[in-house]
KEFI-621431 format. One line per 2 residues: number of its first residue (from 1); for each residue x, y, z of N, C-alpha, C. Coordinates in steps of 0.001 Angstrom, whole numbers. Atoms other than C-alpha are relative to their C-alpha. Example, Ala and Ser with C-alpha at 12.3 -4.5 7.8 and 13.67 -1.06 7.14 Angstrom:
2
1> 890:-1190:0:12300:-4500:7800:900:1200:0  -820:-1190:-60:13670:-1060:7140:-770:1090:730
END
This chain:
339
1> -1098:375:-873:5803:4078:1344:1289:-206:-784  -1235:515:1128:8138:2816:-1588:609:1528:-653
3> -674:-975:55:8235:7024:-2140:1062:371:755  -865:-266:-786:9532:7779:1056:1060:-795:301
5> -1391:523:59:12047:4820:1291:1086:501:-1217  -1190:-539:995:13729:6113:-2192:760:1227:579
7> -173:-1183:-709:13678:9441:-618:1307:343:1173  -723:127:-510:15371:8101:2332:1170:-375:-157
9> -1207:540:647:17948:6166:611:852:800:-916  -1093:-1182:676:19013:9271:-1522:537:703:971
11> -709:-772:-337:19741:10977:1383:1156:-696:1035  -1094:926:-585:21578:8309:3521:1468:194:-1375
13> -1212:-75:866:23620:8190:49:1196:870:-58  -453:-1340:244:24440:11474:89:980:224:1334
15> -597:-146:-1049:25965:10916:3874:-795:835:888  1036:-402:-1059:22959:12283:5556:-596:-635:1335
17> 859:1116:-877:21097:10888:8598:-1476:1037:55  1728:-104:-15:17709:10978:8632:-569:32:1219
19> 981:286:-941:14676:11162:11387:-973:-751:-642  1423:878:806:11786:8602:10851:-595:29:792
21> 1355:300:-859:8507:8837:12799:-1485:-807:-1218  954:1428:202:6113:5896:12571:-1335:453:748
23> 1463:192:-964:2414:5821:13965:38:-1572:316  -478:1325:-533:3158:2795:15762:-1398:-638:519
25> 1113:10:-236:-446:2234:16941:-1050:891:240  1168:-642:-261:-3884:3532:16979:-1317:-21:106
27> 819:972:-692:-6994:3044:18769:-1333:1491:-569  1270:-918:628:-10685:5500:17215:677:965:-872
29> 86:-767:589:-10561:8283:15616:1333:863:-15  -1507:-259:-509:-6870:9400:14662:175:560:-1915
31> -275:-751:1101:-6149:11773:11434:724:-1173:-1057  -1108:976:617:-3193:8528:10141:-735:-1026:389
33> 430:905:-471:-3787:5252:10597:1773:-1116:365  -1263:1088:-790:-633:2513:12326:823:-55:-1686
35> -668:484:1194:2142:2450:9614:600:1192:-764  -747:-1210:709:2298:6106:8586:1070:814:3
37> -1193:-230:-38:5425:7614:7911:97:1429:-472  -685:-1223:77:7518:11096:8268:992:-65:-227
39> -1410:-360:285:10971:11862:7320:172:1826:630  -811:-1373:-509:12876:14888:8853:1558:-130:-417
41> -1066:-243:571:15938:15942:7020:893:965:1490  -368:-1359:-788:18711:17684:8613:144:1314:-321
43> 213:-1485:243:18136:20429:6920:-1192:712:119  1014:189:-409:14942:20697:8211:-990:-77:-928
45> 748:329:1568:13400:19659:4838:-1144:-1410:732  622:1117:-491:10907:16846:5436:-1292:-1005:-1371
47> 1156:648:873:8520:14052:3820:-607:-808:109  1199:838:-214:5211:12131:4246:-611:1148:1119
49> 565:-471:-1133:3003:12913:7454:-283:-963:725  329:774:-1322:1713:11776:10382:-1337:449:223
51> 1712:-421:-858:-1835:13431:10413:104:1571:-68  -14:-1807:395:-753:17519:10250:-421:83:1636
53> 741:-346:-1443:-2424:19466:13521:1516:29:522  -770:-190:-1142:-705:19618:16737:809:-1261:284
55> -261:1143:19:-148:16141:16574:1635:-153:-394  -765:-116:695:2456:16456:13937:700:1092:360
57> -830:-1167:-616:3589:19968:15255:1085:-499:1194  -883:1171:-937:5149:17854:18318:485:-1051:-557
59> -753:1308:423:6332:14793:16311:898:701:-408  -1257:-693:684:8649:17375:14426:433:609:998
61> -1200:-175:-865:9979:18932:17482:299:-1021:595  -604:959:-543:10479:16017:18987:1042:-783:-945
63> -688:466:465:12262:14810:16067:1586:427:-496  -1452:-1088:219:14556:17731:15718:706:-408:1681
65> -1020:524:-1329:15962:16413:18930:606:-1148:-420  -567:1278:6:16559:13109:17889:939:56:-1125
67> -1322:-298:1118:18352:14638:14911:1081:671:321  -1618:-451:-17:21160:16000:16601:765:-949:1486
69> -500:1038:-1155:21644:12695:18728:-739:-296:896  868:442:-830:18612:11876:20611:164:-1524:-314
71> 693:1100:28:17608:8489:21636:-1263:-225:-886  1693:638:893:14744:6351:19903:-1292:922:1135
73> 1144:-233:-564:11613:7568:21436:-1088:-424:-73  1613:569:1:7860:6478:21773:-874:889:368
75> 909:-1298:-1109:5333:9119:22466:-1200:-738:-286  1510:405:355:1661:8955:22690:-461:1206:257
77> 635:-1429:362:-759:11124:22073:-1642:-624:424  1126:-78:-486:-4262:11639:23478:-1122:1059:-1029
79> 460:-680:676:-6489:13350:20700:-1165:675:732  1737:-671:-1069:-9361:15195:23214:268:1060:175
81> 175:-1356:-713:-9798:18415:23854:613:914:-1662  -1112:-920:868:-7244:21179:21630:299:-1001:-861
83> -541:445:830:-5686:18741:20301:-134:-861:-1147  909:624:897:-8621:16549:18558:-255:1038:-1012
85> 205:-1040:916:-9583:20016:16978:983:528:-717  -1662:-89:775:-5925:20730:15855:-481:-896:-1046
87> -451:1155:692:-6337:17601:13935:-1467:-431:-880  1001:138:677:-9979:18302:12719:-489:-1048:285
89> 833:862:-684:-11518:15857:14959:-1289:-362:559  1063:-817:-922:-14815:15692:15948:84:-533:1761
91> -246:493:-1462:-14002:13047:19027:1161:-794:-30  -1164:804:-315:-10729:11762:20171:307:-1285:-459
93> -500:1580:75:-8644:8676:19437:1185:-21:986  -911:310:-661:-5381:7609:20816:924:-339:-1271
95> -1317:816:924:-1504:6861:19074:1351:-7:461  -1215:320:-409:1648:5931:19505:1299:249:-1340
97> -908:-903:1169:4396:7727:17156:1368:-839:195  -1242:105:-523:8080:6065:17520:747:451:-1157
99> -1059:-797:225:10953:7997:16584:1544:-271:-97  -1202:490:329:14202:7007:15204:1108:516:-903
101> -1334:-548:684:17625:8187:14090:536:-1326:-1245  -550:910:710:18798:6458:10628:1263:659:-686
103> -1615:-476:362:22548:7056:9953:362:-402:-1295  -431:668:1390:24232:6798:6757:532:-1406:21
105> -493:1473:-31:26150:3364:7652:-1062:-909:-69  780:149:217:22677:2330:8014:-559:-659:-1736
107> 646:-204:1793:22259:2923:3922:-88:-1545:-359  68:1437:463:23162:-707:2578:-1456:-824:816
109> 1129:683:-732:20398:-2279:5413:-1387:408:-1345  1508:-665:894:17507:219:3300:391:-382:-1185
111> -483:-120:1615:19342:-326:-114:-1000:-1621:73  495:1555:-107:18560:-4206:318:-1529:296:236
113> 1109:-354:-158:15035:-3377:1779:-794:525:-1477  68:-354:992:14549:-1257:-1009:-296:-887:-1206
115> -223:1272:1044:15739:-3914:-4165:-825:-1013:442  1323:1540:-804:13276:-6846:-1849:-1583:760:-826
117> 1359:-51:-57:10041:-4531:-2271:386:347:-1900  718:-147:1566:10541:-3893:-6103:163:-1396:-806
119> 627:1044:340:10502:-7135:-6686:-508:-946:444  1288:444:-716:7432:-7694:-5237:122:-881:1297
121> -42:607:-1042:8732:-9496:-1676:-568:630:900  142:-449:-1350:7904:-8819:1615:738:-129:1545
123> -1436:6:-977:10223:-8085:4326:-745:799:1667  69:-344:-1115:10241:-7597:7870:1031:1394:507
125> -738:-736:-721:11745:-4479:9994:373:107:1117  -5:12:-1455:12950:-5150:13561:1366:1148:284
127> -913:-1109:-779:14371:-2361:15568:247:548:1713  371:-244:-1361:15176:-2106:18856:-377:1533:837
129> 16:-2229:-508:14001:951:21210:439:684:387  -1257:-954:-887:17014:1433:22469:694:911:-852
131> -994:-581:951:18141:2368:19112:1516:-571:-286  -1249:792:430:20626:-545:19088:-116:-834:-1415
133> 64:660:1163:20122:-3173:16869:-1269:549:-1313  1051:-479:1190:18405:-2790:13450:-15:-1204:-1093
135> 22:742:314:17495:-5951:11782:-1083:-207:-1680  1021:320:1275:15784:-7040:7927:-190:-1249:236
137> 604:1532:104:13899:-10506:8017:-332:-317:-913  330:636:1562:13914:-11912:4791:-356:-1538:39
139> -163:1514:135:12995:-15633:3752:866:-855:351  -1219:606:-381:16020:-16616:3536:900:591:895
141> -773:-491:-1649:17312:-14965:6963:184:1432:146  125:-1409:-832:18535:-11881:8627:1006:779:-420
143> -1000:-1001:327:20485:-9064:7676:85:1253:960  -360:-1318:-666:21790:-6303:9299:687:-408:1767
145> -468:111:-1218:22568:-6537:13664:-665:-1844:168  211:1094:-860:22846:-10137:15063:-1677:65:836
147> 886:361:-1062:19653:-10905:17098:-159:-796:668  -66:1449:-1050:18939:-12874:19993:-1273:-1076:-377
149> 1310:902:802:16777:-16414:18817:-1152:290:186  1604:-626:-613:13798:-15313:21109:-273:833:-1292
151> 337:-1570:475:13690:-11939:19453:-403:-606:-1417  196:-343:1859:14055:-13218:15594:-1536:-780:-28
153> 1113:508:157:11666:-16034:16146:-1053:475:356  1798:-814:-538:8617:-14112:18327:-110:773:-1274
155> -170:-965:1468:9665:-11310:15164:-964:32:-1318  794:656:1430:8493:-13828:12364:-1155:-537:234
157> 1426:528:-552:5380:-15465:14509:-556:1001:-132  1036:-413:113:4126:-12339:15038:-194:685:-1187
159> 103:-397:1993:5067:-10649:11397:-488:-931:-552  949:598:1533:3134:-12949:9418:-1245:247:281
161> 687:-84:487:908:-11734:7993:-816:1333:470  505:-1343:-335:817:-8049:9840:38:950:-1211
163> 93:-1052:183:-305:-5076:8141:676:1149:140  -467:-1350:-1352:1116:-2046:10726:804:-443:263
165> -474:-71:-409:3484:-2235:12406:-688:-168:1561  671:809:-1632:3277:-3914:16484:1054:304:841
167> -1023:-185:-874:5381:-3414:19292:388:-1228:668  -189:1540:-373:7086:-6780:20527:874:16:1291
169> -1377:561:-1016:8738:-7543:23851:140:-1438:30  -671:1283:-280:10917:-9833:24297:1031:-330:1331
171> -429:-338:-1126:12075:-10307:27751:33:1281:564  -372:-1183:-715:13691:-7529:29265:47:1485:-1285
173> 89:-593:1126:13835:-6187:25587:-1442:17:-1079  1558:-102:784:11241:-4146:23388:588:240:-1839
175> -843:-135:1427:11448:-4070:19207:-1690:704:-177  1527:-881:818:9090:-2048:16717:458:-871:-1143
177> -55:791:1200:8295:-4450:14212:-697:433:-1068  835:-686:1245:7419:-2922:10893:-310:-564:-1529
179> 360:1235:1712:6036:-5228:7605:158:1496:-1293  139:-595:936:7084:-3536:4672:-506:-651:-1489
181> 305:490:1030:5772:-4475:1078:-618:814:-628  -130:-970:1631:5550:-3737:-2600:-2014:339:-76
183> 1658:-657:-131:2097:-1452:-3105:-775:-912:-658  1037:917:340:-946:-3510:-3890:-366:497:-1334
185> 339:51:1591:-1458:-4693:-7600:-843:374:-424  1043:-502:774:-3545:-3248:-9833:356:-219:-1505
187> -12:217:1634:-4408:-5085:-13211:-1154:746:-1051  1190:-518:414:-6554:-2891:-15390:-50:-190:-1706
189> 84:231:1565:-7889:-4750:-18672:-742:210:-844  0:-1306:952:-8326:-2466:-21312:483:1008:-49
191> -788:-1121:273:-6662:15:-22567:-781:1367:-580  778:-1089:645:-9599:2378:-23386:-5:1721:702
193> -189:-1118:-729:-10370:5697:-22169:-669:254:1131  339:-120:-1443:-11791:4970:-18992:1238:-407:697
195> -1722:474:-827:-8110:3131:-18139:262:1032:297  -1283:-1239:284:-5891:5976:-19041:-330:593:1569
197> -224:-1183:-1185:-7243:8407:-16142:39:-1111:1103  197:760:-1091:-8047:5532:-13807:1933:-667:252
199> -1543:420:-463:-4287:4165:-13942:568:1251:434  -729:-1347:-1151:-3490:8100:-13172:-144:36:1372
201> 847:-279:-1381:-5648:8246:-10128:814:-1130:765  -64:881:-895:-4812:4718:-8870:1621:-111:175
203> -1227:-278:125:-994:5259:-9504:263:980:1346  -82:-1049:-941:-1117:8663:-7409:-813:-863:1520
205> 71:627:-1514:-3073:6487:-4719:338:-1013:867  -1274:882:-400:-75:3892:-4389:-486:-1236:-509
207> 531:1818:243:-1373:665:-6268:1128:442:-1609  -1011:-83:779:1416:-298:-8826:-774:-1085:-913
209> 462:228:650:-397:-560:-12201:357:-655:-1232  -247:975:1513:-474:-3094:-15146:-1269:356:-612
211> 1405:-263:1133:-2395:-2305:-18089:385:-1500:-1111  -328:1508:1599:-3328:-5446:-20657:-1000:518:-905
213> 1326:-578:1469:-4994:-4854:-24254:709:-480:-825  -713:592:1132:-4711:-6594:-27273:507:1375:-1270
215> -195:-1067:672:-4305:-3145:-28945:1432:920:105  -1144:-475:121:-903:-1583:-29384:-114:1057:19
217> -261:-1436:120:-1892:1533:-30472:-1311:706:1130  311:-312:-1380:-3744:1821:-26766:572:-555:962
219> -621:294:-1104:-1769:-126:-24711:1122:456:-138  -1643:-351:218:1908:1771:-25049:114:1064:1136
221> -850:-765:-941:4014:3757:-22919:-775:1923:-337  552:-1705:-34:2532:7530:-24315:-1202:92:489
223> 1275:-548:-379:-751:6951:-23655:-103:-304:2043  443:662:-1763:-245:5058:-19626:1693:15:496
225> -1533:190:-278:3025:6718:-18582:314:117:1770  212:153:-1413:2015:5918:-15029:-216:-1273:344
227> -23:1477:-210:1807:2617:-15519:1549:-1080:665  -1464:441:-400:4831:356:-14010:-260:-1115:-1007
229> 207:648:1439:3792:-2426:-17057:-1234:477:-661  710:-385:1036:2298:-2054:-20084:14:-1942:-638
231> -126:1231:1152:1563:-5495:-22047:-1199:-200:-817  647:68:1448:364:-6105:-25682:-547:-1597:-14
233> 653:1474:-532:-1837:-9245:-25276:-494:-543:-1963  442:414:1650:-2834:-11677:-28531:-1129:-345:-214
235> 1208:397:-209:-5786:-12126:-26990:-497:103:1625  274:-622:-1751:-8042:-11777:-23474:150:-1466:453
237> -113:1658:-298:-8305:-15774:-23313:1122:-374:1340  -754:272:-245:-5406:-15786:-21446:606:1009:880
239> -446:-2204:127:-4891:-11591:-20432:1214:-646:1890  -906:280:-979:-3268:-13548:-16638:805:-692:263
241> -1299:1112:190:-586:-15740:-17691:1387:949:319  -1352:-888:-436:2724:-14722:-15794:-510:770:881
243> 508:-837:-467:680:-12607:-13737:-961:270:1008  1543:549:-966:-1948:-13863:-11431:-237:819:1313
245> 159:-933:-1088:-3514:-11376:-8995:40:-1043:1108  49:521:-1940:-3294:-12676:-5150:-713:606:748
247> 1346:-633:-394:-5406:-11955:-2516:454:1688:162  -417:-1489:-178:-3847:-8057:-1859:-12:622:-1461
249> -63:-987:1401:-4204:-7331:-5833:-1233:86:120  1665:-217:761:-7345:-5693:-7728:257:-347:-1191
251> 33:8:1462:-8904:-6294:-10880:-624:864:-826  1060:-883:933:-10715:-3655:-13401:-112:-649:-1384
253> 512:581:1137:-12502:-4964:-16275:-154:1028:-699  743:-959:900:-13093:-2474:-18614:640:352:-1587
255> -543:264:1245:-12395:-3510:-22133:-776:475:-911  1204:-650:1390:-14345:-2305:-25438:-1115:-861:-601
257> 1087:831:197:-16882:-5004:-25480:-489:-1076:1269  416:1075:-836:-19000:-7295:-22926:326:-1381:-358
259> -392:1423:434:-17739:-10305:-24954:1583:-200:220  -1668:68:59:-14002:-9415:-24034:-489:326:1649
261> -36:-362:-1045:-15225:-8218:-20552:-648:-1496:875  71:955:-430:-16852:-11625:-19947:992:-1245:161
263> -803:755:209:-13991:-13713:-20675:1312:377:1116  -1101:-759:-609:-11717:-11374:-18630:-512:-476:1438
265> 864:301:-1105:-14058:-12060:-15625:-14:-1271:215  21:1138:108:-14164:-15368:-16268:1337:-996:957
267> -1543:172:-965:-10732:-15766:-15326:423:404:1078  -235:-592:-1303:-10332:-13353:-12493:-404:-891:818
269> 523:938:-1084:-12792:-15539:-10909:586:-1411:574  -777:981:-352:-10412:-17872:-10910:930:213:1250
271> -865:-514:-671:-7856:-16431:-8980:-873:768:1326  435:-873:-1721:-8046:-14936:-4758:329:1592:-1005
273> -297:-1650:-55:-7768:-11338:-6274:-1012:544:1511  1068:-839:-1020:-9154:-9379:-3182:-1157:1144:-362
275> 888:-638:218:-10950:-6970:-5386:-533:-115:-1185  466:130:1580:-12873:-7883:-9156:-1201:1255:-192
277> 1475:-1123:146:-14990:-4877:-10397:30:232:-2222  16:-351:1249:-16171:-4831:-13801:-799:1423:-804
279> 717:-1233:826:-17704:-1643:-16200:-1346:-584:-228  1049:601:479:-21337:-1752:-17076:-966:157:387
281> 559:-280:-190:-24443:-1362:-16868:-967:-1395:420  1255:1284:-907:-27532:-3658:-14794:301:-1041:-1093
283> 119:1035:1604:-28125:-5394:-18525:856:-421:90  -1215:678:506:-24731:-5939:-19346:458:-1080:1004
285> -182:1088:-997:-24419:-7389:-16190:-745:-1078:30  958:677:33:-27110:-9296:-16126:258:-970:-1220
287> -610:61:1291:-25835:-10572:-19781:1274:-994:303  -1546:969:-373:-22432:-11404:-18753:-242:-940:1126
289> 182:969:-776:-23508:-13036:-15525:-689:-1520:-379  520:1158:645:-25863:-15663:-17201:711:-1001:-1235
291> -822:1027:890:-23190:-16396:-19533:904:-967:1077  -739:662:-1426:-21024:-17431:-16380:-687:-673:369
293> 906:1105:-1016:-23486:-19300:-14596:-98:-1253:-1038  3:1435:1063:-23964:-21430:-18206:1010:-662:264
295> -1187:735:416:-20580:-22236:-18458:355:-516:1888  -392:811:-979:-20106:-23578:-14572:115:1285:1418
297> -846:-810:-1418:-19457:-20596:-11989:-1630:162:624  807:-27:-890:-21724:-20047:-9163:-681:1391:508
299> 69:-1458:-583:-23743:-17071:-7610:1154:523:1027  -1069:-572:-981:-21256:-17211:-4702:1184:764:-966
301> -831:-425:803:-18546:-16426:-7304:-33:1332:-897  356:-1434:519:-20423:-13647:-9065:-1:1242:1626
303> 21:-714:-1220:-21104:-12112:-5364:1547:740:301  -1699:-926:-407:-17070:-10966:-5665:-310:973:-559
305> -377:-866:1164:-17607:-9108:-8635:-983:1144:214  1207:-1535:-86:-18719:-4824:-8048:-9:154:-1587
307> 255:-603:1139:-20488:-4158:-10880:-1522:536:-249  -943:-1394:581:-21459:-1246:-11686:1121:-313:1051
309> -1208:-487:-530:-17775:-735:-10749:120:1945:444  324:-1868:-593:-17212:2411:-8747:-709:-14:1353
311> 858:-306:-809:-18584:3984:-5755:-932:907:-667  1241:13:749:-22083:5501:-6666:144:2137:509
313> -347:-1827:-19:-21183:9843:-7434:-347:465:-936  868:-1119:1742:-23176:10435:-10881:943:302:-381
315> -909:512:873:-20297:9581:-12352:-193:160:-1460  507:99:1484:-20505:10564:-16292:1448:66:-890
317> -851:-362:937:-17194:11665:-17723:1260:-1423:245  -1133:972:0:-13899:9085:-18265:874:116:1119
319> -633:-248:-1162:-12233:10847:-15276:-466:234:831  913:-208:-1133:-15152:11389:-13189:-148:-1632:389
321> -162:1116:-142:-15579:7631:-13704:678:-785:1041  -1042:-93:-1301:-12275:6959:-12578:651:359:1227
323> -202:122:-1546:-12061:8415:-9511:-1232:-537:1009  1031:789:-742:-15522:6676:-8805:642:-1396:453
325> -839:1773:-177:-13265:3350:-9379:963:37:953  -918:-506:-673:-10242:4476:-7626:-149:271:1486
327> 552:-13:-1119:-12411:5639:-4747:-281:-1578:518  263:1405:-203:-13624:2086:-4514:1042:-1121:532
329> -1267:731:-8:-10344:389:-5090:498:381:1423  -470:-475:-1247:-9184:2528:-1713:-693:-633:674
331> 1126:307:-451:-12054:1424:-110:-78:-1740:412  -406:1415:152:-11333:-2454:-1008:1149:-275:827
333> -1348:173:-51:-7931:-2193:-133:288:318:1691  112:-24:-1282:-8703:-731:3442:-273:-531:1189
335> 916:1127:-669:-11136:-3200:4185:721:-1536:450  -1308:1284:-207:-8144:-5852:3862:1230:72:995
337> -636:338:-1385:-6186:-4731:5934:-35:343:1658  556:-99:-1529:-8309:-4019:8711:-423:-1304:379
339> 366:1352:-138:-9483:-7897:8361:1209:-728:666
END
């Protein structure tokens, strides 16, 4: 998402206006899921999706309307019949697409948006469907069109703590409320050669990666240039100081010894990370867990931790590995915000 907003914001810069289609809701079986995003240029250039098929074949004409002065729009879509099979379906779902013109005067609103999610906030999007007002909800208040109190307050009751994007009326008036935020953390400690490809993979599948290792000449910028930090640690004792996963981060363990991978674990367990998965085999596990249980932690507490890490694909090579982990990590990360 943090692609396509840059995306958008270069071309607002440039004095462009943009089209944006949203999957505004969706109910079984639906190619996208609530939240996914399109861009339509006016040059009929475009970027993200909505699902491909027929689905998407109609969101783009419908959007080439709204790019030469259409109203907001809302469609829905019925996936059964033609149009489930368009979309490589085996049985229907249901969705709701909304459609919106973003003008260059617009730009400053996304610029701000923008600067919030890279350092790490979370911001609200209210927009009305008339295509009038266009509002940011920050902590400390509102930017962009005036709103009426109803509107901001229902806004922030029901934005906390959404996922998707919801549709809100408010009286006589409807808004598309859209939660934006910075991609879900990913701390991966060690810098060995199961990292390297796994920070590629999990990079390309939107989790914004930190690598820790007490090793310099594996933790640096040539070897993890997909990383958004890199840090040179003096030790693992400590590997989450400044840094503490929350419940929407992951953790990967996978350091060059079970005596650096227990200590690393040790700590995670400290912290809500939503996902802990360490490297390893039954033994090692078995090994590291009994050291944990000596020193005070509980089975409930081991019960976070996947290990073997990975989903289970006969997995052998450093990059076969990693997309066993990576797969997983998706997998974790889905499960959260369907909860």
């Amino acid at each position: 998402m943090q692609r396509l907003l840059s995306i958008l914001n270069q071309r607002l810069a440039a004095g462009e206006p943009v089209v944006s289609a949203t999957i505004a809701t969706h109910e079984g079986s639906t190619p996208r899921s609530a939240g996914s995003k399109m861009l339509r240029f006016a040059d009929g250039g475009m970027a993200g999706t909505v699902g491909g098929g027929l689905v998407e074949a109609q969101v783009l004409e419908a959007m080439r309307e709204v790019t030469t002065g259409g109203a907001p729009a809302l469609l829905s879509f019925e996936l059964t019949g033609e149009m489930a099979a368009g979309a490589d379906m085996v049985c229907g779902g249901r969705l709701r697409v909304f459609l919106e013109r973003i003008a260059p005067e617009d730009a400053p609103l996304f610029t701000e948006l923008e600067a919030h999610l890279a350092r790490g906030e979370r911001c609200l999007l209210l927009t009305a469907d008339n295509g009038g007002a266009r509002s940011l909800l920050l902590p400390d208040g509102t930017r962009g069109a005036a709103l009426p109190e109803d509107a901001a307050r229902q806004a922030r009751e029901r934005g906390s703590g959404i996922l998707a994007p919801v549709l809100l009326e408010c009286g006589d008036a409807a808004w598309f409320l859209e939660p934006w935020a910075a991609p879900s953390v990913l701390l991966i400690v060690g810098a060995g050669h199961v990292s390297r490809p796994t920070a590629q993979v999990a990079a390309l599948a939107g989790f914004q990666v930190t690598v820790l290792d007490d090793r310099p000449e594996f933790a640096n910028r040539e070897r993890f240039p997909w990383a958004r930090e890199i840090a040179v640690l003096d030790g693992f004792e400590n590997c989450f100081t400044g840094r503490a996963p929350g419940p929407d981060a992951s953790v990967v363990i996978v350091t060059r010894g079970h005596l650096f991978d227990k200590t690393a674990l040790g700590q995670a367990l400290r912290t809500p990370a939503g996902y802990i998965g360490m490297i390893g085999s039954r033994r090692k596990r078995r090994a590291v867990y009994d050291q944990l249980l000596s020193e005070g932690f509980t089975l409930a507490d081991l019960e976070r931790v996947h290990c073997p890490i990975g989903l289970s694909i006969e997995a052998e090579t450093p990059e076969e590995i990693a997309v066993s982990i990576v797969a997983e990590l998706i997998q974790a990360r889905a499960a959260r915000r369907e909860a």
